[in-house]
ROTOR-522654 format. One record per atom (N, C-alpha, C): x, y, z; residue number from 1; atom name; residue in one letter. Coordinates in nm, 4 decimals, always signed. Each point is the difference from the previous one (the first is absolute). Layout:
// residues N
         u         v         w  num  atome  residu
         X         Y         Z  NUM     CA       a
...
This chain:
// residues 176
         u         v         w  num  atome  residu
   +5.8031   -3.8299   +2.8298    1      N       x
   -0.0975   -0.0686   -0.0810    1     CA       x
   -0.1400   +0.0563   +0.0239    1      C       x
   -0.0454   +0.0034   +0.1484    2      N       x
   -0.1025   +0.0778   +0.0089    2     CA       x
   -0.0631   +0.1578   -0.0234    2      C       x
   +0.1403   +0.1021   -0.0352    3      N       x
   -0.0053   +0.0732   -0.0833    3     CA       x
   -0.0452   +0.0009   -0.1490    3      C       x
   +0.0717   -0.0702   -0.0641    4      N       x
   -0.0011   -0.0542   -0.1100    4     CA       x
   -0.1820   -0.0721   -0.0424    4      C       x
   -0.0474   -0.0255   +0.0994    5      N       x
   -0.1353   -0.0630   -0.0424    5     CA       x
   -0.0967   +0.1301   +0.0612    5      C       x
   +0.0773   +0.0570   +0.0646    6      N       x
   -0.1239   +0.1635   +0.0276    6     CA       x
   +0.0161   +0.0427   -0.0829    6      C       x
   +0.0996   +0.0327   -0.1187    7      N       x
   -0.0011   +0.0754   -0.0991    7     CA       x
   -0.0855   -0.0299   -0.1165    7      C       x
   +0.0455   -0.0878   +0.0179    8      N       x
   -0.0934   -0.0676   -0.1852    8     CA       x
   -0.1125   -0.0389   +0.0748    8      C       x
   -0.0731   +0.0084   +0.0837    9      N       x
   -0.1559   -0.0101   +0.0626    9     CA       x
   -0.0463   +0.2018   -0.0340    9      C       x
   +0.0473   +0.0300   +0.0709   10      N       x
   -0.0052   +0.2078   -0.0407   10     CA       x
   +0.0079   -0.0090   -0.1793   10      C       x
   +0.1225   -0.0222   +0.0001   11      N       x
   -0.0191   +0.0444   -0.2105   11     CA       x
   -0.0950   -0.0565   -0.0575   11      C       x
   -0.0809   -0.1071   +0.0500   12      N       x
   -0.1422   -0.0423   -0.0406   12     CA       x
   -0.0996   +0.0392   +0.0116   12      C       x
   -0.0064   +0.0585   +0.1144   13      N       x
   -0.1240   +0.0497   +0.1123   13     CA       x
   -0.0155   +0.1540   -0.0552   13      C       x
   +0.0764   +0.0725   -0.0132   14      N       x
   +0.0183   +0.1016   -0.0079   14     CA       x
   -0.0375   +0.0818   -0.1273   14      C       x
   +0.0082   -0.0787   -0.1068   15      N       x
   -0.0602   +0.0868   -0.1093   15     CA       x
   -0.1216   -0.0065   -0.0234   15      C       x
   -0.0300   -0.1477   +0.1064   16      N       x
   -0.1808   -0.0431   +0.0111   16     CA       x
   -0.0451   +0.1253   +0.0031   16      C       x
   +0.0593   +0.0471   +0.1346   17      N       x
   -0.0757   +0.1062   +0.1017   17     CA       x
   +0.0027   +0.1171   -0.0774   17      C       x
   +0.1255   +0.0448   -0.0575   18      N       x
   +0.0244   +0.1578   -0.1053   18     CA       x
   -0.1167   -0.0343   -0.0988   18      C       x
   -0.0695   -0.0836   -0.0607   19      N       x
   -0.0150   +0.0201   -0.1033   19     CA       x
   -0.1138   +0.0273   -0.0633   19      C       x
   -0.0995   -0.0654   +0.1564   20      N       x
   -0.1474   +0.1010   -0.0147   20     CA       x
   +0.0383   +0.1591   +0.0500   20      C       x
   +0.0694   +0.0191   +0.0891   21      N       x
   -0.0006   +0.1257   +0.0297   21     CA       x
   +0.0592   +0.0838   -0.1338   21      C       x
   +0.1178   -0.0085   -0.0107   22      N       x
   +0.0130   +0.0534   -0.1478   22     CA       x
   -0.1608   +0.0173   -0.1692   22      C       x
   -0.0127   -0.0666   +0.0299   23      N       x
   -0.1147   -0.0356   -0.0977   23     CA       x
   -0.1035   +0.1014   +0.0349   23      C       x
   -0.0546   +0.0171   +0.1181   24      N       x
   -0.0744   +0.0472   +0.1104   24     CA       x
   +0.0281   +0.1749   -0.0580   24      C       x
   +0.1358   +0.0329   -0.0115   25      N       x
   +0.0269   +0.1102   +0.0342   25     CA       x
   +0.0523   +0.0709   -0.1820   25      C       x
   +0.0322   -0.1017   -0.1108   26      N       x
   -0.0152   +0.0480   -0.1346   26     CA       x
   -0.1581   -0.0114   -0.0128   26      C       x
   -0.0821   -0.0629   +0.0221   27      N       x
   -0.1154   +0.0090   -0.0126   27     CA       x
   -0.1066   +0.1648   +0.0336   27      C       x
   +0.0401   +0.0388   +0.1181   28      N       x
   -0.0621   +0.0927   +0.1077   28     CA       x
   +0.1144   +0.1495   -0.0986   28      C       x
   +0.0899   -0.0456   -0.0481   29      N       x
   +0.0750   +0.1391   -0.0576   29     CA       x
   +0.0169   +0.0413   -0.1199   29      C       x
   -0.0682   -0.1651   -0.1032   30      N       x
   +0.0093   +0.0554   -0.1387   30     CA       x
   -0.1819   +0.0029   -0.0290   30      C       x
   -0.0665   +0.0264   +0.0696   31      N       x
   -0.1735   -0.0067   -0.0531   31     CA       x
   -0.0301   +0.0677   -0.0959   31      C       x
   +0.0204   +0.1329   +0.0009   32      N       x
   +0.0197   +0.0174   -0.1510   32     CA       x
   +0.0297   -0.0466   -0.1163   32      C       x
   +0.1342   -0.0312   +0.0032   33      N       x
   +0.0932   -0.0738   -0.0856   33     CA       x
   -0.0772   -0.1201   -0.0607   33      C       x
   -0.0688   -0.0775   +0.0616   34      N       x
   -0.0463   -0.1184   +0.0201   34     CA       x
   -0.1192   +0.0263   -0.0657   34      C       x
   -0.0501   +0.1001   +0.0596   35      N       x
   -0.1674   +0.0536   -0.0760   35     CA       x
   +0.0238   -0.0125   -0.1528   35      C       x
   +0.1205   +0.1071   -0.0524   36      N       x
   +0.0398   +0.0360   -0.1302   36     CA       x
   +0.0375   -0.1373   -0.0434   36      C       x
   +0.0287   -0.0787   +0.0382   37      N       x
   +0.0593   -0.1235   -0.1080   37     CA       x
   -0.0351   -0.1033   +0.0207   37      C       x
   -0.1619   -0.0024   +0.0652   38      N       x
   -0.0727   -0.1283   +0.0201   38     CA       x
   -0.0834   -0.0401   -0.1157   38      C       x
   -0.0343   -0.0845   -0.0307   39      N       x
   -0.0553   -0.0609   -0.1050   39     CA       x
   -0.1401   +0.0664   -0.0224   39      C       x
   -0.0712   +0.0423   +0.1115   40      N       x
   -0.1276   +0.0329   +0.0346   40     CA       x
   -0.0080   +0.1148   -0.1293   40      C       x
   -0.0961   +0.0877   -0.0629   41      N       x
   -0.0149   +0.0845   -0.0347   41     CA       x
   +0.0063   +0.1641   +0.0073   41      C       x
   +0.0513   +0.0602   -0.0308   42      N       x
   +0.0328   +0.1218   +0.0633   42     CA       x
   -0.1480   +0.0647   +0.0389   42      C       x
   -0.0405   +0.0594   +0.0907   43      N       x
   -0.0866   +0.1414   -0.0117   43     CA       x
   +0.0304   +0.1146   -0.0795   43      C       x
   -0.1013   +0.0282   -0.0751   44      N       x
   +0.0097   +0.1060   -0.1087   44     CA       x
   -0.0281   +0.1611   +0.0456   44      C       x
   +0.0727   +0.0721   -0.0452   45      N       x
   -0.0552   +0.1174   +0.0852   45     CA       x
   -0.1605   +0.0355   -0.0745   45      C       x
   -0.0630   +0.0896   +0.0842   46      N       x
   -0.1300   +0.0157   -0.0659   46     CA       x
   -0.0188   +0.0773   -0.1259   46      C       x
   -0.0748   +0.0174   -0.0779   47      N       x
   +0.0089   +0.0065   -0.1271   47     CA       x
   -0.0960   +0.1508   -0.0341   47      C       x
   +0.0048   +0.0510   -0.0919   48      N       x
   -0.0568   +0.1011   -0.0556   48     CA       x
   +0.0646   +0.1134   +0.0496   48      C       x
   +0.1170   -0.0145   +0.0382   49      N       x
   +0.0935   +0.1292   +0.0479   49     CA       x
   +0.0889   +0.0447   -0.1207   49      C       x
   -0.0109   +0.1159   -0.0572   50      N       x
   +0.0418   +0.0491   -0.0220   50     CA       x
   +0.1597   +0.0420   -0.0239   50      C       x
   +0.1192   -0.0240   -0.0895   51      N       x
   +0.1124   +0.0698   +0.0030   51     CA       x
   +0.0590   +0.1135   +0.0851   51      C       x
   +0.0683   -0.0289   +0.0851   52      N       x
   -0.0022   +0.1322   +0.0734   52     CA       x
   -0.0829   +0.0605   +0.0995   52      C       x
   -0.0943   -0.0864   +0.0692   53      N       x
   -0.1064   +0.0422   +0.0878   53     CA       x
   +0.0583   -0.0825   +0.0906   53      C       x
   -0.1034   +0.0995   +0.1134   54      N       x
   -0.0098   -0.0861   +0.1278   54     CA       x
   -0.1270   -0.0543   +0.0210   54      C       x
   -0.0578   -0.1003   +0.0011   55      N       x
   -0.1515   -0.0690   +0.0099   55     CA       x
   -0.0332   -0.0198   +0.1238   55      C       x
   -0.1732   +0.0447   +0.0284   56      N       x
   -0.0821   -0.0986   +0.1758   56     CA       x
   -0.0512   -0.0133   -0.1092   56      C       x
   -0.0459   -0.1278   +0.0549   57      N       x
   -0.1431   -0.0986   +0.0186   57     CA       x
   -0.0678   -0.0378   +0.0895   57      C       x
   -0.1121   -0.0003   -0.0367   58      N       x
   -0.1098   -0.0350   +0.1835   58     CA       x
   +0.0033   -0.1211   +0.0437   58      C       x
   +0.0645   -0.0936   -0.1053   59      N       x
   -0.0178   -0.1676   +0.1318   59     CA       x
   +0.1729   -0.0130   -0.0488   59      C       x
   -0.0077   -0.1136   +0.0791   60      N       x
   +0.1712   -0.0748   +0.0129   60     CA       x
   -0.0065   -0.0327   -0.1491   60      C       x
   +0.1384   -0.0440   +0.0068   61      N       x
   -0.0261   -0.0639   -0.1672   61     CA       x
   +0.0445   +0.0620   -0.0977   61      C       x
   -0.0526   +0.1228   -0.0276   62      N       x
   -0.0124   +0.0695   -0.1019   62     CA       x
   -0.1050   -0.0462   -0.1219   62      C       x
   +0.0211   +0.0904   -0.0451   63      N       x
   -0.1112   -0.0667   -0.1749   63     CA       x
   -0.0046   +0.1294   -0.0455   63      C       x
   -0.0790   -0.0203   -0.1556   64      N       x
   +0.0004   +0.1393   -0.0099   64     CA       x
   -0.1624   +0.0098   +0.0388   64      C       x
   -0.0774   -0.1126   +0.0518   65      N       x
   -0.1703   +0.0719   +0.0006   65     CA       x
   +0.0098   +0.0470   +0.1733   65      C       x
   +0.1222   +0.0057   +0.0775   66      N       x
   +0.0192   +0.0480   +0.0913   66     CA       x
   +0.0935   +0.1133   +0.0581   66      C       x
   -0.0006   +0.0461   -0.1664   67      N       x
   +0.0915   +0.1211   +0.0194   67     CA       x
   -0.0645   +0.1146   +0.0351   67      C       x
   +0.0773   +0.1064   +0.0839   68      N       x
   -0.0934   +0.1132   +0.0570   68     CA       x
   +0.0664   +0.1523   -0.0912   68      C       x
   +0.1560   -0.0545   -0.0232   69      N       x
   +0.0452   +0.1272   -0.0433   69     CA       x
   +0.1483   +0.0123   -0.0274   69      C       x
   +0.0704   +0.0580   -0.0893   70      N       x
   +0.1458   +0.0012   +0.0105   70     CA       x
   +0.0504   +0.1349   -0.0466   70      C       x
   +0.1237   +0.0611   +0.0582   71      N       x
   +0.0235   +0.1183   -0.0373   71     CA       x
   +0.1625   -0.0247   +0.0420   71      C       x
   +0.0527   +0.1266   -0.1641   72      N       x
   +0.1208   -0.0573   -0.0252   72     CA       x
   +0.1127   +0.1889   +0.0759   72      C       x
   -0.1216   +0.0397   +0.0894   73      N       x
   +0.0851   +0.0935   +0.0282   73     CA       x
   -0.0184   +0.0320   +0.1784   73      C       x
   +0.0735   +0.0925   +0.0699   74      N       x
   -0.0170   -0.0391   +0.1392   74     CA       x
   -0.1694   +0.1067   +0.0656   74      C       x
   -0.1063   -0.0783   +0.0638   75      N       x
   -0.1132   +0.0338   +0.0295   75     CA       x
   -0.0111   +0.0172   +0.1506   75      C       x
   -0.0541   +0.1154   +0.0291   76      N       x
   +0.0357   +0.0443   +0.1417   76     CA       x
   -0.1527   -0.0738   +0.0889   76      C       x
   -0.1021   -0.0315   -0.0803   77      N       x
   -0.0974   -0.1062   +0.1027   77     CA       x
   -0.0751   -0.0952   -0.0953   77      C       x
   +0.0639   -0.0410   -0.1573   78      N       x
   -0.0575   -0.1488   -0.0376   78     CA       x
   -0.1506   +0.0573   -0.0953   78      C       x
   -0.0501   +0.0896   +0.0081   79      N       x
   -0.1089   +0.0483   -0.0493   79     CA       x
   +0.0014   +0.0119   -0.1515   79      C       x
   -0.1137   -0.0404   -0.0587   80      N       x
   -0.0323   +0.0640   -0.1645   80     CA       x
   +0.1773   -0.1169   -0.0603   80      C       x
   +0.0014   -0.0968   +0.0204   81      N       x
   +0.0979   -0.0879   -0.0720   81     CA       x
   -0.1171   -0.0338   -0.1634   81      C       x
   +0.1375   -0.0771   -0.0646   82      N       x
   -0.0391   -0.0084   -0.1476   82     CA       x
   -0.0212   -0.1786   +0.0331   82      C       x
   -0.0852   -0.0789   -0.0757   83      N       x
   -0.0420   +0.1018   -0.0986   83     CA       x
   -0.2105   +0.0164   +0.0214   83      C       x
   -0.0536   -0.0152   +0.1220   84      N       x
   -0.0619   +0.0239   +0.0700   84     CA       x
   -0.0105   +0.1439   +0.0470   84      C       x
   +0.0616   +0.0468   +0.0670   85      N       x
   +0.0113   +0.1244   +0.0723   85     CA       x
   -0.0692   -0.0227   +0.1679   85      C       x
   +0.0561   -0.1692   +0.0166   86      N       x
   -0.0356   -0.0219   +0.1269   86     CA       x
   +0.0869   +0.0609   +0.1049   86      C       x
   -0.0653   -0.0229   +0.1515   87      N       x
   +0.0871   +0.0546   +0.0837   87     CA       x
   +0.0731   -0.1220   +0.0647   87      C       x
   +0.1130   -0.0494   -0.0056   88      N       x
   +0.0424   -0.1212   +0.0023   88     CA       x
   +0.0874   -0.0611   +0.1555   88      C       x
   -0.0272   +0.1887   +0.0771   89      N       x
   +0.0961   -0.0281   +0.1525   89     CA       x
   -0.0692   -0.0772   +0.1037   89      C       x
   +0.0144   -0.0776   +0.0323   90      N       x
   -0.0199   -0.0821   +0.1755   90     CA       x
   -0.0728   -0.1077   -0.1040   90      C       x
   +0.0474   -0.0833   -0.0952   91      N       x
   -0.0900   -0.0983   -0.0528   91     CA       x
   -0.0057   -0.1166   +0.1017   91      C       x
   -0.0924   -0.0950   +0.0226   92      N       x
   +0.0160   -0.1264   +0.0997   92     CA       x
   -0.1063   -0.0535   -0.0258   92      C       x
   -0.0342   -0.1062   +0.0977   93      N       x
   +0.0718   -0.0680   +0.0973   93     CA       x
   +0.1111   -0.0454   -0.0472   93      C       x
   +0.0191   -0.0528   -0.1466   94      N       x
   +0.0816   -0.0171   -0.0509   94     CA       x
   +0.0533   +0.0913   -0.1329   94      C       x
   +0.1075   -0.0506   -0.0582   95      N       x
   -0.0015   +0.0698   -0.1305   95     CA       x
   +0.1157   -0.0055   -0.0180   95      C       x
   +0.0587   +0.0295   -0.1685   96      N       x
   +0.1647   +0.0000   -0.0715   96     CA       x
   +0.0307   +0.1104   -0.0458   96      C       x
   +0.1518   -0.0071   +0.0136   97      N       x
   +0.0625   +0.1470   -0.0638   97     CA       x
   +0.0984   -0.0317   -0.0655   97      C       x
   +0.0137   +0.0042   -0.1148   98      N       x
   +0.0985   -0.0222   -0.0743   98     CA       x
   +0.1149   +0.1015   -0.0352   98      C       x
   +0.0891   -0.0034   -0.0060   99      N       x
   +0.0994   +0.1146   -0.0548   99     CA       x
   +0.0915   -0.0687   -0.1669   99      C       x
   -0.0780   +0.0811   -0.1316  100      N       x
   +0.0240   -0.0398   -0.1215  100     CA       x
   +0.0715   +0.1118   -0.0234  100      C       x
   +0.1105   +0.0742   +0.1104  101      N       x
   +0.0351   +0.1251   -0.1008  101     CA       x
   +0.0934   -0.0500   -0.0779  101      C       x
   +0.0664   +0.1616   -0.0762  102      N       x
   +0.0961   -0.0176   -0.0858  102     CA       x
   +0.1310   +0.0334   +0.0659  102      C       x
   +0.1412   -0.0328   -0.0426  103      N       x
   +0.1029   -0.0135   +0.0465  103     CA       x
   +0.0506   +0.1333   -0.0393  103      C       x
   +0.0154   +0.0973   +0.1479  104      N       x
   +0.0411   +0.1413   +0.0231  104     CA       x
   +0.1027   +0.0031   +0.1382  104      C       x
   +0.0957   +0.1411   -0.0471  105      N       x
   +0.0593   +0.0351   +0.1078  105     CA       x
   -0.0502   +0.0499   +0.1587  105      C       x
   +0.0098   -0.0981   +0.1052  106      N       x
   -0.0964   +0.0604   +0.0737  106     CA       x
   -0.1300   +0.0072   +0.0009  106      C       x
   -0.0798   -0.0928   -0.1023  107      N       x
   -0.1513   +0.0177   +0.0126  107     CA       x
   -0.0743   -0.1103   -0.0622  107      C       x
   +0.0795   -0.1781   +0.0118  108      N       x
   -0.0780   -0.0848   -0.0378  108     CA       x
   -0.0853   -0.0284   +0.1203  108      C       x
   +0.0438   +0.0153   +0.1134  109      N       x
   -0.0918   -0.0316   +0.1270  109     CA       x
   -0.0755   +0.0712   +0.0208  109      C       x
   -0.1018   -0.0844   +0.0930  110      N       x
   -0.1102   +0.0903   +0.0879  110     CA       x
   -0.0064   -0.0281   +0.1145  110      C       x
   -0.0149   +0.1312   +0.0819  111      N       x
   -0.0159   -0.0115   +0.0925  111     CA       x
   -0.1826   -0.0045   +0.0524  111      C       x
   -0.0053   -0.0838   +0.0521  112      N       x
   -0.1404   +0.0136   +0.0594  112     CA       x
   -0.0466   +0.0707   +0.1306  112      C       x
   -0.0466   +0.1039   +0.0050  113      N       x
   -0.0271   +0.0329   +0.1849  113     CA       x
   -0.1277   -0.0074   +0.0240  113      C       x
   -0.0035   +0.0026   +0.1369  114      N       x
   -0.0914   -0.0545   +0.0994  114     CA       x
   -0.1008   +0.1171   -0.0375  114      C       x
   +0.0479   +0.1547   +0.0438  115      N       x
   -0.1120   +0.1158   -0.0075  115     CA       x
   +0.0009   +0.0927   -0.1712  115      C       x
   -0.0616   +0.0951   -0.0135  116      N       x
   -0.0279   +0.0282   -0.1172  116     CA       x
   +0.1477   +0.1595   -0.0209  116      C       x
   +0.0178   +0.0324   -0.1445  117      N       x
   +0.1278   +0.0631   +0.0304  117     CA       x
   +0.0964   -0.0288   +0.0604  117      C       x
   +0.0465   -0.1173   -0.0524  118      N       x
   +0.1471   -0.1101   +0.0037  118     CA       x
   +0.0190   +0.0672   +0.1447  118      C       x
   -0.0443   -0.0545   +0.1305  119      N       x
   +0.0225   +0.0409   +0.1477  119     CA       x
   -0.0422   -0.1751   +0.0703  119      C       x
   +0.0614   -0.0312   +0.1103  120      N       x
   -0.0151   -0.0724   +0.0609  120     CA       x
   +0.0926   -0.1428   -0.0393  120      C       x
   -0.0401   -0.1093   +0.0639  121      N       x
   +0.0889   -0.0874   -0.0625  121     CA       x
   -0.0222   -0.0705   -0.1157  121      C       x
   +0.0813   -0.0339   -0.0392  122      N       x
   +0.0139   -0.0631   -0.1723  122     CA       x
   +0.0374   -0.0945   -0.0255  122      C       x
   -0.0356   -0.0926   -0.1007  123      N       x
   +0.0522   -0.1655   -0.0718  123     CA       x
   +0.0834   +0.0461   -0.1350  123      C       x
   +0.0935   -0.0464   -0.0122  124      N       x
   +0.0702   +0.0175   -0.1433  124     CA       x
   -0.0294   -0.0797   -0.0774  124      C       x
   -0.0470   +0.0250   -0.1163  125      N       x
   +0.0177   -0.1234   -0.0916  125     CA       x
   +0.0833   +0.0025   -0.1118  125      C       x
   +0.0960   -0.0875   -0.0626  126      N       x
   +0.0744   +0.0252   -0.0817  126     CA       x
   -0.0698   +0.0032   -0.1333  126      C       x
   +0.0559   +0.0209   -0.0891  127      N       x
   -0.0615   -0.0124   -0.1374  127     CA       x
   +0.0204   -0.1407   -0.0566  127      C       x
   -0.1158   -0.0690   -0.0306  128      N       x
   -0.0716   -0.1374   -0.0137  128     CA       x
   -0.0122   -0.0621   +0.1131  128      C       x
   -0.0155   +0.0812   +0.1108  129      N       x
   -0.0280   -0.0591   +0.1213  129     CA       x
   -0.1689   -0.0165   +0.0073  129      C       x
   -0.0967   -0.1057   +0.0147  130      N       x
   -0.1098   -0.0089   +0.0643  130     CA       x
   -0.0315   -0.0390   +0.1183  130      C       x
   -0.1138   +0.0199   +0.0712  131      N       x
   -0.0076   -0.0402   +0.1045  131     CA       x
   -0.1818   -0.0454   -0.0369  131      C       x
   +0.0164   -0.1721   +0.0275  132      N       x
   -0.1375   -0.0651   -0.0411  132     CA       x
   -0.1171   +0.0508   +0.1264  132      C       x
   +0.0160   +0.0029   +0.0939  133      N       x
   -0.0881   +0.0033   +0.0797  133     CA       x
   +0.0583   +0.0562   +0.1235  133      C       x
   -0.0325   +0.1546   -0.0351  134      N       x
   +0.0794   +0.1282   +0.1254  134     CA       x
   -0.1082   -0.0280   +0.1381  134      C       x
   -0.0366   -0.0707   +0.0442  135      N       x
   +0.0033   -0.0462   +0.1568  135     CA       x
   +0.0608   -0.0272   +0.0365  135      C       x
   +0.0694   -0.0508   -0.0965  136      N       x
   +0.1232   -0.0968   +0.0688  136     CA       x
   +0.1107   +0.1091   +0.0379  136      C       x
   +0.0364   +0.1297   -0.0998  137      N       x
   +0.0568   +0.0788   +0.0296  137     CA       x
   +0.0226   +0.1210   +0.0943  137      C       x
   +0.0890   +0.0410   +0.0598  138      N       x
   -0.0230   +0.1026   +0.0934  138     CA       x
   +0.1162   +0.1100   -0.0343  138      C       x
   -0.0361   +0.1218   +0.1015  139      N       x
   +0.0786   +0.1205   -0.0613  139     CA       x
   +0.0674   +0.0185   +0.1005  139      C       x
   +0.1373   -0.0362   -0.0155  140      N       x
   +0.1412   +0.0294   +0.0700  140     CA       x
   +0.0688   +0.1023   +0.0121  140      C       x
   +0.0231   +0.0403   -0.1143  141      N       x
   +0.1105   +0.1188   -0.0796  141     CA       x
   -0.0501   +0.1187   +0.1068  141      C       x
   +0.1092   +0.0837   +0.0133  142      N       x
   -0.0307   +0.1615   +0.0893  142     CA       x
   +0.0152   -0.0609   +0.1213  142      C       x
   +0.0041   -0.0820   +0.0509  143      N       x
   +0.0642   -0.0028   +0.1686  143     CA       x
   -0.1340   -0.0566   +0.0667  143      C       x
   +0.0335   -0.0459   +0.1693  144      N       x
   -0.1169   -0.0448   +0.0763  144     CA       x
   -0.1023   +0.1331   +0.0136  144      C       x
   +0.0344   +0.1338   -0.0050  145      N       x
   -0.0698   +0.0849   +0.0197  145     CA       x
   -0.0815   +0.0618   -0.0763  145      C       x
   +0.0105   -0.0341   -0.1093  146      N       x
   -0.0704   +0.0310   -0.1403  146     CA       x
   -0.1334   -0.0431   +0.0007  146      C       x
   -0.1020   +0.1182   -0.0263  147      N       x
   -0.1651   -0.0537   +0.0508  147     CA       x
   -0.0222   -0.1049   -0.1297  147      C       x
   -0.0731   -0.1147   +0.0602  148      N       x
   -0.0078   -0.1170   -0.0609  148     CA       x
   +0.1016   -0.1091   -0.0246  148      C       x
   +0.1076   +0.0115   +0.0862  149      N       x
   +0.0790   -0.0803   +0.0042  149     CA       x
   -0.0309   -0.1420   +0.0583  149      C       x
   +0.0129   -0.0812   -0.0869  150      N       x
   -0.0243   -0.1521   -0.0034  150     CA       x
   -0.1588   -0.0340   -0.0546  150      C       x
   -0.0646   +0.0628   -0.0004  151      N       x
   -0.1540   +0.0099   -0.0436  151     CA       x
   -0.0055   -0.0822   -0.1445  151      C       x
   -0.0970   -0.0488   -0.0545  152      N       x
   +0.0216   -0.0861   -0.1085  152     CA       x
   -0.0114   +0.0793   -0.0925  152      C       x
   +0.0533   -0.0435   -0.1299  153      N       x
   -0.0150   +0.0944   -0.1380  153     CA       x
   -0.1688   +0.0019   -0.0827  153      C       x
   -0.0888   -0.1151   +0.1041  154      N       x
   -0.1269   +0.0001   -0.1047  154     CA       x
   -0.1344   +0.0722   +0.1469  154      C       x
   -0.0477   +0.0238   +0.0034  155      N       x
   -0.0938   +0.1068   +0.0621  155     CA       x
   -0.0900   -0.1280   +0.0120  155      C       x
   -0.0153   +0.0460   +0.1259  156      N       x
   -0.1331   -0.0987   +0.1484  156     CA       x
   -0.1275   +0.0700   -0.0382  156      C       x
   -0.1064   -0.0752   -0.1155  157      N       x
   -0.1320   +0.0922   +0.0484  157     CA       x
   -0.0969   -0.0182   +0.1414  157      C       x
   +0.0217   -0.1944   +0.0168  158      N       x
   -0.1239   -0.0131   +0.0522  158     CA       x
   +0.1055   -0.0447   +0.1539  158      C       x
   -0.0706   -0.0457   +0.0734  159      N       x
   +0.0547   -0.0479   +0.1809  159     CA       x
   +0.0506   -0.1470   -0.1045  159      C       x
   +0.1068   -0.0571   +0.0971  160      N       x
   +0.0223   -0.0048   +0.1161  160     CA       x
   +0.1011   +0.1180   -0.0452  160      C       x
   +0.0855   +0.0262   -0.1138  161      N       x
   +0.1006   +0.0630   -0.0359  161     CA       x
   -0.0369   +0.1884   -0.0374  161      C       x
   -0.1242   -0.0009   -0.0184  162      N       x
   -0.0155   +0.1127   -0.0518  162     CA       x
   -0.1234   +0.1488   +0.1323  162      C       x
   -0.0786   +0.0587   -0.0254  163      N       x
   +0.1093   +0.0910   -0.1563  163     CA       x
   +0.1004   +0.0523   -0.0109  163      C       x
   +0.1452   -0.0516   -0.0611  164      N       x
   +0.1004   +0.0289   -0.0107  164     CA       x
   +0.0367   -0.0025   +0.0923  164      C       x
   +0.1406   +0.0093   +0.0744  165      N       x
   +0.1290   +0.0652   -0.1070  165     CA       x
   +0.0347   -0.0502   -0.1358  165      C       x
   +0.1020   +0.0253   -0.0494  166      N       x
   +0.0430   -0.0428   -0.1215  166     CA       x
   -0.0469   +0.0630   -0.0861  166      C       x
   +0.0564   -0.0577   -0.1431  167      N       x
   +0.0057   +0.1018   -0.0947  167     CA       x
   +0.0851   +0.0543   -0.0751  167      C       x
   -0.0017   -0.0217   -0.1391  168      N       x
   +0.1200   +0.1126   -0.0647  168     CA       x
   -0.0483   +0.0633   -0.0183  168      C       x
   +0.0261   +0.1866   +0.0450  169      N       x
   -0.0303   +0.1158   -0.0295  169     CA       x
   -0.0076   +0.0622   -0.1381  169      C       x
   +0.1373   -0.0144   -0.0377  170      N       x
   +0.1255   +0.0860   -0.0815  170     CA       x
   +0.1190   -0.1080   -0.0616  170      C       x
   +0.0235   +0.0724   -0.0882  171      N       x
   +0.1106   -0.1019   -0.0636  171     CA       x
   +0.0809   +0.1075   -0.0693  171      C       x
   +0.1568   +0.0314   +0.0133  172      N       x
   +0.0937   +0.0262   -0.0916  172     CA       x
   +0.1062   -0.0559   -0.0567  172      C       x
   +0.0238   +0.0261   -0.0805  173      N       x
   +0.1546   -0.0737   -0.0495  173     CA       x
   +0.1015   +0.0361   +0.0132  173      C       x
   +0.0863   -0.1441   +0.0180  174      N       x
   +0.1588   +0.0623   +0.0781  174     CA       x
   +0.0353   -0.1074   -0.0169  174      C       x
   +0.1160   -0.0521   +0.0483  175      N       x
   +0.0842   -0.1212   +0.0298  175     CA       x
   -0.0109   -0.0938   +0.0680  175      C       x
   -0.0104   -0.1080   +0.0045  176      N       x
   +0.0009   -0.0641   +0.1281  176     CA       x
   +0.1595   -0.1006   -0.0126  176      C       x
């Protein structure tokens, strides 16, 4: 009998206990998921980009009165972009990069690198991939040994963070 009353005390107790933890742990693994199908409003990628380009802009956000430059082919240091002919590499403290290309074999992505002439480490971005505010971002890709590895994607002018590291150099297209 006293079996019998430990049991059905546990089959009570017990899904108490599973059921924040469970909750706890679809919560912490679908954030994404959750992002995409919350009621809230989506973030828009930033605007005045171009078909087929890759876009910076100088603040987070994007816009187009904060666009610096977009180019729809691979640039070995960011210089003379359209439709400005700004030089658009190491933008910061903050700033956005959008990827609006077009759908190719091998060449909707970009790769972003750290130094100029696609060298050092790199961020991929897929095609319609943005990134609102590249502080937040850092450059992984190419290994721990890759100069600028982990360094942020938006360029340090002033202290405590600056001047520099960081920075996108260079950008080509490829896959991610």
């Amino acid at each position: 009998m006293r079996l019998r009353w430990l049991l059905v005390i546990l089959s009570a107790v017990v899904p108490l206990l599973i059921g924040p933890i469970s909750a706890q742990a679809a919560t912490a693994s679908s954030t994404a998921h959750t992002a995409a199908t919350s009621p809230a409003p989506q973030v828009a990628a930033p605007t005045g980009c171009p078909k087929g380009d890759v876009c910076f802009y100088y603040q987070g956000n994007g816009g187009t009165s904060t666009l610096c430059g977009y180019t729809d082919t691979n640039s070995t240091n960011l210089h003379g972009l359209a439709p400005f002919g700004a030089t658009c590499s190491n933008i910061g403290p903050s700033g956005s990069i959008y990827n609006n290309g077009n759908t190719c074999s091998g060449c909707s992505g970009t790769k972003l690198y750290y130094d100029n002439a696609y060298a050092g480490a790199w961020y991929c971005l897929p095609m319609g991939g943005y990134l609102l505010h590249i502080e937040q971002n850092h450059f992984y890709g190419g290994g721990s040994g890759a100069d600028g590895h982990g360094q942020t994607l938006a360029y340090h002018p002033k202290p405590p963070n600056g001047p520099g590291p960081g920075g996108v150099a260079s950008v080509h297209w490829t896959t991610c």
